[in-house]
N, C-alpha and C positions, 0 to 999 in steps of 0.2 A: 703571631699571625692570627687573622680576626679570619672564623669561616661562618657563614649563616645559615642560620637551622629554620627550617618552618616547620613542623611537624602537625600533620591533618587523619592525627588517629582516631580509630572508633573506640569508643568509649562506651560507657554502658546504656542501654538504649530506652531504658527508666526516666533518662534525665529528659527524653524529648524535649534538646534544645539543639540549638546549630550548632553543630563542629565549627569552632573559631581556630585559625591556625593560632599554634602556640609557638612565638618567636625566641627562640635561646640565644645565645652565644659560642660561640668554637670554643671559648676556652677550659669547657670540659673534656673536650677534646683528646688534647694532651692528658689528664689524668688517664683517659681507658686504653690509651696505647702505651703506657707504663713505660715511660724512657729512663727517669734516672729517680735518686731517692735526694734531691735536692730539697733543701723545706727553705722557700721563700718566705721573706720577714714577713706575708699577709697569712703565713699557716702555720706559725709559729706559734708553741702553747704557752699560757702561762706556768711554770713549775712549780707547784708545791713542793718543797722540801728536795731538790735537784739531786743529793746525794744518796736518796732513798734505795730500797731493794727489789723494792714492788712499787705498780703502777696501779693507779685507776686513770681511764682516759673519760674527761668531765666534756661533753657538748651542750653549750649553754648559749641563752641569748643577750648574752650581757649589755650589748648595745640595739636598740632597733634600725629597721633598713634606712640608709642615706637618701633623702630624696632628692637627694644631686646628681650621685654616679650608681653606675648599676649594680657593683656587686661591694660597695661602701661601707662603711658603718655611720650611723644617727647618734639619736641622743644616749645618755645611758639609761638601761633599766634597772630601777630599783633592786625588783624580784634577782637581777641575774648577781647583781653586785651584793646582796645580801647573801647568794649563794656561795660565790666565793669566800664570803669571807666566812661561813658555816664550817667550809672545807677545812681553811686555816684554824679554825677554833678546834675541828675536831681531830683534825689529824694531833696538833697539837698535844690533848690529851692521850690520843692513842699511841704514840709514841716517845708518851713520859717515862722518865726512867728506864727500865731496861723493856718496854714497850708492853704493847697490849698481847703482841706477837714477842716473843723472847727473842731480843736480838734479829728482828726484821723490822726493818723502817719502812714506812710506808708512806708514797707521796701521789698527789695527784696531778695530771696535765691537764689543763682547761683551755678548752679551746671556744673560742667566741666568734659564733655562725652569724651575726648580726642579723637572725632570723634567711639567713640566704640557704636552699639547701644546697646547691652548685658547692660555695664555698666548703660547705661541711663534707662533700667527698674528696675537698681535697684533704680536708683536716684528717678526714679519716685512712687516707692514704700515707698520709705524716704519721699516723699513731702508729700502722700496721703496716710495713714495710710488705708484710707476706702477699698485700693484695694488690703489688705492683707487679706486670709481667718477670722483671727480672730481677725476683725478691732476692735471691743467692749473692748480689752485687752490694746488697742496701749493707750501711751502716747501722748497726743498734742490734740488741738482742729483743725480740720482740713476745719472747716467752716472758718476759718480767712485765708485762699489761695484764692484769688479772681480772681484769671486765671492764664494762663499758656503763657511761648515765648518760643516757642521751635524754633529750629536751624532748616534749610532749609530740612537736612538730615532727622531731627528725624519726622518733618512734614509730610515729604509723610511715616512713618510704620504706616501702615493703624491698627497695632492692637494698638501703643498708641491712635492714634487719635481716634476708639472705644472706647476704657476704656473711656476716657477724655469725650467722647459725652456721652457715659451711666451714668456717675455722674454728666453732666454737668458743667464741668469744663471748663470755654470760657480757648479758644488754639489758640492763635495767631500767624502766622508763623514769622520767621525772612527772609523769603527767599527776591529774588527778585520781588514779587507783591507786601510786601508789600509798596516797595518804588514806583512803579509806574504798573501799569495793563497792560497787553501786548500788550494792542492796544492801551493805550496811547504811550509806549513806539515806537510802528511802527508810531502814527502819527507823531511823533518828527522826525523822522529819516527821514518819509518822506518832512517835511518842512522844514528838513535844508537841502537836496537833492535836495529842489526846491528851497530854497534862495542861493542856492550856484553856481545854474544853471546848478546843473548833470543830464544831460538828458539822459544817460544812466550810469550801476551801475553793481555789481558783488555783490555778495552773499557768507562769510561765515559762518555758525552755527554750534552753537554744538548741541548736541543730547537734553540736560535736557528741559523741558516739557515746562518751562518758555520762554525758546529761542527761539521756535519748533512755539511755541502760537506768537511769536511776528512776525517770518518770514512767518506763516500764513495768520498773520492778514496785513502785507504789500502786499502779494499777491490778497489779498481780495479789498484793496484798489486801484491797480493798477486796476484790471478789472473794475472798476468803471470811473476811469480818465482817463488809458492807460497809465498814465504815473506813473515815468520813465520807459523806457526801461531796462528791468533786463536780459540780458545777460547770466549770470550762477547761478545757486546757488550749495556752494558744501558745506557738514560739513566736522568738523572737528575731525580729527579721533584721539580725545584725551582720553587720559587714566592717570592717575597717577601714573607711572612708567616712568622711564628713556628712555626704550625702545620705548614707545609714544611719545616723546619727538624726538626722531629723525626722528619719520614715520614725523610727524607733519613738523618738517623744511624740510624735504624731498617733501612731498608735497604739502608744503605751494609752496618751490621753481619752481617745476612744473608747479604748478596754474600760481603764478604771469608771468610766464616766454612767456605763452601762449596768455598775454592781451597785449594791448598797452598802449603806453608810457602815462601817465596822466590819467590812468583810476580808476576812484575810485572804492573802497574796503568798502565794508563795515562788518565789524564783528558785529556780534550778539552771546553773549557767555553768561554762569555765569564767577565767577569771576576766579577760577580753569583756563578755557577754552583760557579766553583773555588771562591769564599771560601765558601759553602756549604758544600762537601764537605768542606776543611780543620776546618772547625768541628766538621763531624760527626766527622772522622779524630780530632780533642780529645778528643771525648768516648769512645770508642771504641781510647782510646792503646793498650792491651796487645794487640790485635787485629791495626792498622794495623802496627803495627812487627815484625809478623810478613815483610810482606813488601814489595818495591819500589813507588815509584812516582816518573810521570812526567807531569809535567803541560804541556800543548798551550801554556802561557801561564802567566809566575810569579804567584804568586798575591801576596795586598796583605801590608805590611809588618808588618802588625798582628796579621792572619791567622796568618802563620807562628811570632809572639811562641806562641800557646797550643798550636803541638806543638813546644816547645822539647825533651822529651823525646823525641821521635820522631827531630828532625834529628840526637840526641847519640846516637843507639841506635847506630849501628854501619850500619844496613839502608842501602841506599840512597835516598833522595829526591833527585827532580833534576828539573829545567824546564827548556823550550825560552826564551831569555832574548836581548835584545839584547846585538848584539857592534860594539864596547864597551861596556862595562856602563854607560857613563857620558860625557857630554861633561863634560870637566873645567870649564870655562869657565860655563854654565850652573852648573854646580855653586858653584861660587865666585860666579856673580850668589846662588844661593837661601841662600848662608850668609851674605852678605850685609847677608839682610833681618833679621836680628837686631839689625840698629843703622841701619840705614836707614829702618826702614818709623816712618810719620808718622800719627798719629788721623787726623789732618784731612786726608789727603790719602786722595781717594776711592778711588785704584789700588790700597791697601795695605789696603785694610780688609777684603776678604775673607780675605790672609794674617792679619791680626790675627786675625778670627772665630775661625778652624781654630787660635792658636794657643791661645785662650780655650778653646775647645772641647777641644783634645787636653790640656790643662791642669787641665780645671777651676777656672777659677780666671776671675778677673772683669779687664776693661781697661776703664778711663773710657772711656765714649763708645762704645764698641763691641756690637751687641748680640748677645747671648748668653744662655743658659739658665742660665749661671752669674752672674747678675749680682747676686746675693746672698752670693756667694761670696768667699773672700779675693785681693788682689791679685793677679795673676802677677807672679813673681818678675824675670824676664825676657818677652823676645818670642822664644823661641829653642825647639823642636818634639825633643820626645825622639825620636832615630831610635836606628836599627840597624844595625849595618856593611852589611844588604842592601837598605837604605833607597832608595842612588843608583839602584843599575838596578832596584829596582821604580819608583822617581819616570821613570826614562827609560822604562817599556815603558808608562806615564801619558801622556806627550807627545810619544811617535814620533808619531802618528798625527796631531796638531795642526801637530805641525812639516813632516811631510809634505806636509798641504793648504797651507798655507803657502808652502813652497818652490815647490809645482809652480805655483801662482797668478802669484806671485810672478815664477817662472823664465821662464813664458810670457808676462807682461805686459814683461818684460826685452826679450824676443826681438823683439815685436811695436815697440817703443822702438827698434831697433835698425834695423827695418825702416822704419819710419814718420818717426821724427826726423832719422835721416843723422847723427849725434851732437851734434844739438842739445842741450843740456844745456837740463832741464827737460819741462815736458810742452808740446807741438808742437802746434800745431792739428790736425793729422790724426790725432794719438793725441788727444787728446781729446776730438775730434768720431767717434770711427774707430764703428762701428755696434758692442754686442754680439755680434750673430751671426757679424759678420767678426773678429772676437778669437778668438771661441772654435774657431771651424772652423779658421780661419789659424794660431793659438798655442795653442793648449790641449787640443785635443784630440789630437794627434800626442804631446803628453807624456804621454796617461794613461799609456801601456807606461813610460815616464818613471817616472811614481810607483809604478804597481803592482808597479815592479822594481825601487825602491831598495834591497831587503833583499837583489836579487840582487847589486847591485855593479855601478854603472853610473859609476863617475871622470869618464870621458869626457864624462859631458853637465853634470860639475859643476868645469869645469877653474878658477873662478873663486875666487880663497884665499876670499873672504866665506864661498860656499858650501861650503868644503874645511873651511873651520872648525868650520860647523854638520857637520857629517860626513856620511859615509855609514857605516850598519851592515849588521850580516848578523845570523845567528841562530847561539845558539852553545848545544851541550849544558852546563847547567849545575849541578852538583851545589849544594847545598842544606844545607847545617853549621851547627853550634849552636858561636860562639862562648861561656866558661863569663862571661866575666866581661860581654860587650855584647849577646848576646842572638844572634838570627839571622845569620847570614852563608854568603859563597855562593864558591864556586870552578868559575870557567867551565873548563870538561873539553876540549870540541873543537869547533873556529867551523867553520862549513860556508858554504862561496862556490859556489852551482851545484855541480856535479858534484866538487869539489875540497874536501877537508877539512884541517886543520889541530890536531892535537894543540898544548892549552895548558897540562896538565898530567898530567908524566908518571908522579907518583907517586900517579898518583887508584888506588885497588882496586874492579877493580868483581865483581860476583856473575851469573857467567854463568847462565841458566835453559836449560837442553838438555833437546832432545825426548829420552824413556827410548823406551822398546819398545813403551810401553802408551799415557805423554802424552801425544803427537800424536796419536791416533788417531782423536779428536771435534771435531779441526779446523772451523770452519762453512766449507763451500762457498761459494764466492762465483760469481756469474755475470759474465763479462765485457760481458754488455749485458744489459738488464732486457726488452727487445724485440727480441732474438736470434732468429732463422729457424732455425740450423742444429739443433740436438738436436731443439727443440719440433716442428717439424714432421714430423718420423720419427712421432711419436706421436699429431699431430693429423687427426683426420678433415675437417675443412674448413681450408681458405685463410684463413677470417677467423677463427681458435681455434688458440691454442697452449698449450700444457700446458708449465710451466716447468721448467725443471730433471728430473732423474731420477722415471720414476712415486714415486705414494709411496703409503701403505696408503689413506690418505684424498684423496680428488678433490675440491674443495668449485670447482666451477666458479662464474664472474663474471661477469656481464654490465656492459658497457663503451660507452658510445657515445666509441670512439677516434677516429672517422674522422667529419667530416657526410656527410648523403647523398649519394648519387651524381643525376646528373640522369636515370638511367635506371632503372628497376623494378630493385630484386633488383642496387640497385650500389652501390659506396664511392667519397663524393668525395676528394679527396687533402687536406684541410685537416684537421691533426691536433689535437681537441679536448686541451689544456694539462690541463685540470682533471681528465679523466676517466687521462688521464697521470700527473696526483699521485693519486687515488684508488687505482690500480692499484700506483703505489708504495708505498704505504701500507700496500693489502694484502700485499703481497711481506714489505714490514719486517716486518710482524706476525707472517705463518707463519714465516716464519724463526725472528723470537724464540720464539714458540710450540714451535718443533723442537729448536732448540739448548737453550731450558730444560730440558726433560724432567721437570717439574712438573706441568705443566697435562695435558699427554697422554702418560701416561709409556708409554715402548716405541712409542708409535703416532707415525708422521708424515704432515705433512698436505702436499697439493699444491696447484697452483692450474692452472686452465683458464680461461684466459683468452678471452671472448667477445668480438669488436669487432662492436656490434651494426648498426655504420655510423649511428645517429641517426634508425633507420627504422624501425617493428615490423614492415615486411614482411621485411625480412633477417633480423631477432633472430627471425621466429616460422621461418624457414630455417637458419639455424645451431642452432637448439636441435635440431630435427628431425633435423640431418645428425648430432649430438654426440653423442644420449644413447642408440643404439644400441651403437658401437663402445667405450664405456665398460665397465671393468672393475667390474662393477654399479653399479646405478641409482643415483644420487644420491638424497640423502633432503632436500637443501636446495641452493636454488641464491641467489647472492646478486646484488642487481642497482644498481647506479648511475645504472642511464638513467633517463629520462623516464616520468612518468606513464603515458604512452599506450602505450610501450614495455616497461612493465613488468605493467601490464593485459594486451598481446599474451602476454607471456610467461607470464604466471598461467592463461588461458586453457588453455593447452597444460599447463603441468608441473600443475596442478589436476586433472586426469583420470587424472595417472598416480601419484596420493598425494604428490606433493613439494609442497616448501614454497618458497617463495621470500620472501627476507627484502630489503625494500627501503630504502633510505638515503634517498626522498623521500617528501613528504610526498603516498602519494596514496589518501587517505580521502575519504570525500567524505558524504554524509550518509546514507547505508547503511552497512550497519556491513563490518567487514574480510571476506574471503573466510575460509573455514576452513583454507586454504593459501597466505595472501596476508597476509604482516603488512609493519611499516614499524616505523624506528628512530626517527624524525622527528616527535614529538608530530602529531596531526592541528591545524589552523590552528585549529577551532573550541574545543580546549581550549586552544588559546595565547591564543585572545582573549577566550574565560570569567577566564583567569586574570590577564590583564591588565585587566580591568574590575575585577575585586574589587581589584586593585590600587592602581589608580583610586581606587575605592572608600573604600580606606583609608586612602588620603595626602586624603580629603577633595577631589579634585578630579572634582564634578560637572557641569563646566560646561566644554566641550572644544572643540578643533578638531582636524578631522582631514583629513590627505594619505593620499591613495594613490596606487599606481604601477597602470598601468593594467594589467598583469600581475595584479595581488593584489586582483581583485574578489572575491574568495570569500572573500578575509582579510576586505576594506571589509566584507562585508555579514554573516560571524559578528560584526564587532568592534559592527556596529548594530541586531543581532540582542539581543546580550549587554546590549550600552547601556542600550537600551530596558527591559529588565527589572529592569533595575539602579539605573533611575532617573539613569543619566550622561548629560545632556542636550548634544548638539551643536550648537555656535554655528554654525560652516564644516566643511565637506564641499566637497572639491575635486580632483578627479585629477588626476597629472602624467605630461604628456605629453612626450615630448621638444624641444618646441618650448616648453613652459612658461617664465615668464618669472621665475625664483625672486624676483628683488626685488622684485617686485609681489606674488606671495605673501607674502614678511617684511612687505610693508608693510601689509597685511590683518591677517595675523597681530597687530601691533604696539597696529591700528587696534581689534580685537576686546579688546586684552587689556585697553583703556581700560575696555570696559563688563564686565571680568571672566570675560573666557574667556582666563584665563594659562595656560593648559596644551594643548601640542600633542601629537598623535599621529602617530609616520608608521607607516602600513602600507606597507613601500617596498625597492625593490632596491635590492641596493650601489650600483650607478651611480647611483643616484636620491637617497639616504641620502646621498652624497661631493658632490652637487651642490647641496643644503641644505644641507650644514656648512661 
């Protein structure tokens, strides 16, 4: 049964954009009201080793999304098919002979999200019986799942990663920490930037959280040495659509066009981000090969096929890269599959797809987009001499979560068996919580620091085999006759480096007289007392960094209230902490561009209004005397009531204040009081006609009891509209959701399929 979801929550009020309804499907539906432990063939895993003793449950993206049907699978991915077949090499080993574990087999279930995350709660409802209402029914012992690797995406939904913490289920990410921490990752970059002798640099990143942490923590480092000189830093305004794709070479080309000749580049991406830029550096060749670059992470094999011209230029390109490039062993399992893999055998047929796919070209039984297409010739994947270590910097991160599961369910066998061979009653009855506290969590510094070089906690040949790597500056070359290839330059172990070759030429960039001189200032803390307070007239207000021509002060609720009139409690609001960095990144970029306000720089004053408008209408009062004239705009983050307080005051004195919340109400704005944040009653005009036109006049609707003013424009709208509502229902924290779904379910028999929430995130994450 198909039920429709509109969901019109508030989100964080930073992003000042429209609330766009977000349209789902019913068919998660059914997973939250937990009826049976059936696993349909679409959440069915693949099984490593079926007869094993213990589990890892693998969520991976082996295929990408279907741009046919909605919750489909695409073509295959490399990365995801490379994983799998990691698992198979490694389980293999660890369960040679009488195993790595005496007498415990250990196998893995993969399960392939095709990037959907809907799909993947049901997957994960398949692996964990326990998280079904009526788990005491389900088939399967579900204590034999000894943790979880989830895929970069499915790692940050904050409601798997609760379920998974409430059963205590260890969750190991596959993203990019776990192959190196982000400030290891910036110290690399910066010491091959010093053995390479760039004493000045450029800056691109992308947005995701990993990249953000690594251009951070180089910035943190620079204020420490001064060096290098960092010039710009811009992101990269990538998306997954075509249309990104041009902005992206459009102003990739701008950027480079504005540096000089030899000036290194350095990217900082996920993997998405690099191949991006690479594509655009394609289009763009006579430009890019003017000058170096360096990328945070090798980019895909394929990728670097279309700057085959750039690698042969002469210039330098080089990436931070696993060292060894390659497990030899793994290697010779994947060349392998050219005469091993079987149609009929399930484990192999994702390698088929990807080989049909990279092919073009059709294999009985297999399915494919090519399946009108002529034979393949073979089952064997055109690579590139730099094929292996981009395929290895594909499956560190799998083999990681892995080993460290693995290592700790060792330890705990160790403790618990007495060297019983096999699994012991007390390891098999042993609780979760006492696994993971006892053995698993003493190992994260374990995994988070195998790129440092830890031997010691892997003295066992099994695990000496699967290796340990480190990160090694790697140049980037155009073999003439096989296409791309790479030459690792110098491995870095901690603090200790190692030249690999010594007749690499590199192209030093030295500060002249004049280059260095538009350096960007970095602050060694974003919430630093010492300068700003020389300048600030109140205790709660600091002015960042050096004055500058322009003040554009902030209002901030940093702090909650104090229990006493005119105080700060000590509890520091997270949110109003990212808004405030936010704004910091922006003027900066805004100053080092010198586009937007060319010759002028802007500052920031920072207000902590403590969460109370009797403090913010006392700090604006203490500020805007001792100011080097009047502000003409003041900007504000806080509260409704808090920002009313403040309008109040800077209203009288011709200033404007521009607010990030939504607080209109049904009078119209002050004439000094505007907001970024659509007012609620044209989000729920516009979401009725929306209504409207998908034909769904007949509704149910949730609100959070916060969002009465949302509930009453959205049945205001209704009503004129002719959208007629079945259920009207508010949720309270003590609401009981599957009693809701089951109304819901009950209404949509007589034709009210379509839901609506007016609802908070916490509200919004506890219906999904």
């Amino acid at each position: 049964m198909l039920l429709g979801l509109i969901v019109a929550s508030r989100w964080h009020p930073a992003l000042a954009a429209p609330l766009l309804p977000l349209i789902l499907l019913g068919s998660v539906l059914p997973a939250l009201s937990g009826a049976t432990c059936d696993v349909t063939q679409e959440e069915a895993p693949l099984v490593l080793n079926p007869d094993a003793d213990v589990f890892l449950g693998a969520f991976l993206e082996v295929h990408h999304k279907s741009p046919k049907s909605l919750m489909g699978c695409g073509r295959p991915v490399a990365a995801g098919v490379e994983t799998v077949e990691v698992f198979k090499w490694a389980l293999d080993m660890l369960n040679r002979g009488e195993g790595f574990i005496p007498g415990v087999k250990i196998g893995v279930k993969v399960y392939d999200s095709c990037g959907h995350k809907a799909k993947a709660y049901h997957q994960l409802r398949s692996l964990l019986p326990m998280l079904q209402k009526d788990s005491q029914s389900c088939v399967g012992n579900s204590s034999h799942i000894i943790g979880t690797l989830l895929s970069n995406t499915l790692h940050k939904e904050e409601e798997i990663a609760r379920v998974l913490r409430e059963h205590h289920i260890p969750n190991i990410p596959l993203g990019d920490s776990a192959v190196a921490t982000p400030e290891h990752i910036a110290e690399v970059i910066l010491s091959s930037a010093y053995d390479m002798r760039w004493e000045h640099l450029v800056i691109l990143h992308s947005s995701d959280e990993h990249s953000v942490a690594v251009v951070k923590s180089i910035t943190q480092r620079v204020v420490l040495s001064d060096k290098p000189c960092i010039l710009k830093i811009k992101d990269i305004p990538y998306r997954s659509d075509s249309i990104s794709a041009e902005v992206v070479k459009a102003e990739l080309e701008l950027f480079v066009s504005n540096l000089e000749a030899h000036s290194p580049i350095v990217v900082i991406g996920d993997e998405p981000a690099i191949k991006a830029v690479v594509h655009a550096i394609a289009g763009i060749a006579t430009s890019a090969a003017k000058h170096q670059w360096l990328f945070s992470w090798i980019p895909d094999a394929q990728a670097l096929a279309d700057v085959e011209t750039l690698l042969g230029s002469g210039r330098g390109v080089y990436t931070i890269a696993p060292y060894p490039p390659s497990v030899q062993s793994f290697e010779e399992h994947w060349a392998t599959l050219v005469d091993t893999s079987v149609m009929s055998r399930q484990e192999d047929r994702w390698y088929l797809e990807l080989v049909s796919d990279r092919g073009h070209c059709r294999i009985s039984g297999i399915k494919s987009q090519y399946g009108n297409s002529a034979p393949c010739p073979s089952f064997s994947l055109h690579e590139f001499p730099v094929s292996p270590v981009v395929r290895t910097s594909h499956v560190l991160p799998a083999l990681r979560g892995l080993l460290t599961v693995v290592h700790a369910y060792k330890s705990a066998w160790v403790t618990w068996c007495n060297g019983q061979v096999g699994l012991c009653p007390s390891l098999l009855y042993l609780p979760r919580a006492q696994f993971v506290q006892g053995f698993l969590e003493p190992s994260e510094t374990f995994n988070g620091s195998l790129m440092m070089g830890r031997g010691s906690r892997i003295s066992d040949d099994v695990l000496s085999v699967l290796g340990v790597s480190h990160l090694a500056l790697t140049g980037l070359v155009r073999d003439d006759s096989r296409g791309p290839d790479f030459k690792q330059i110098i491995m870095y172990d901690g603090p200790e480096a190692k030249l690999l070759d010594r007749d690499i030429t590199i192209m030093p960039a030295l500060c002249s007289s004049h280059k260095c001189d538009v350096c960007i200032r970095f602050r060694s803390s974003r919430l630093e007392d010492s300068s700003a307070q020389a300048h600030s007239p109140s205790a709660r207000s600091f002015l960042i960094g050096d004055p500058k021509d322009v003040i554009l002060p902030i209002l901030l609720p940093l702090h909650n209230e104090g229990n006493e009139p005119y105080s700060c409690g000590n509890v520091v609001n997270r949110d109003a902490v990212q808004d405030l960095e936010a704004a910091l990144w922006m003027v900066d970029r805004i100053n080092s561009d010198g586009y937007v306000l060319p010759g002028v720089k802007l500052g920031l004053l920072a207000i902590d209004t403590c969460s109370s408008p009797l403090m913010l209408t006392k700090e604006i009062s203490a500020i805007l005397e001792p100011l080097h004239g009047t502000p003409t705009v003041f900007l504000s983050t806080a509260s409704k009531e808090e920002s009313l307080a403040a309008s109040t005051i800077l209203s009288q004195l011709n200033i404007t204040l521009l607010s990030t919340k939504d607080i209109a109400s049904s009078q119209p704005p002050a004439s000094f009081h505007y907001q970024i944040t659509p007012p609620i009653e044209h989000i729920a005009e516009a979401l009725v006609k929306y209504l409207y036109y998908l034909d769904w006049r007949y509704v149910s609707v949730l609100a959070s009891e916060s969002e009465k003013r949302a509930l009453d424009a959205f049945k205001k709208q209704a009503s004129a509209r002719g959208v007629c509502i079945a259920h009207e229902e508010t949720l309270t924290s003590v609401s009981d959701i599957d009693s809701v779904i089951t109304k819901l379910k009950a209404l949509s028999e007589t034709g009210s399929r379509g839901v609506v929430l007016w609802t908070t995130e916490e509200d919004t994450l506890r219906f999904l």
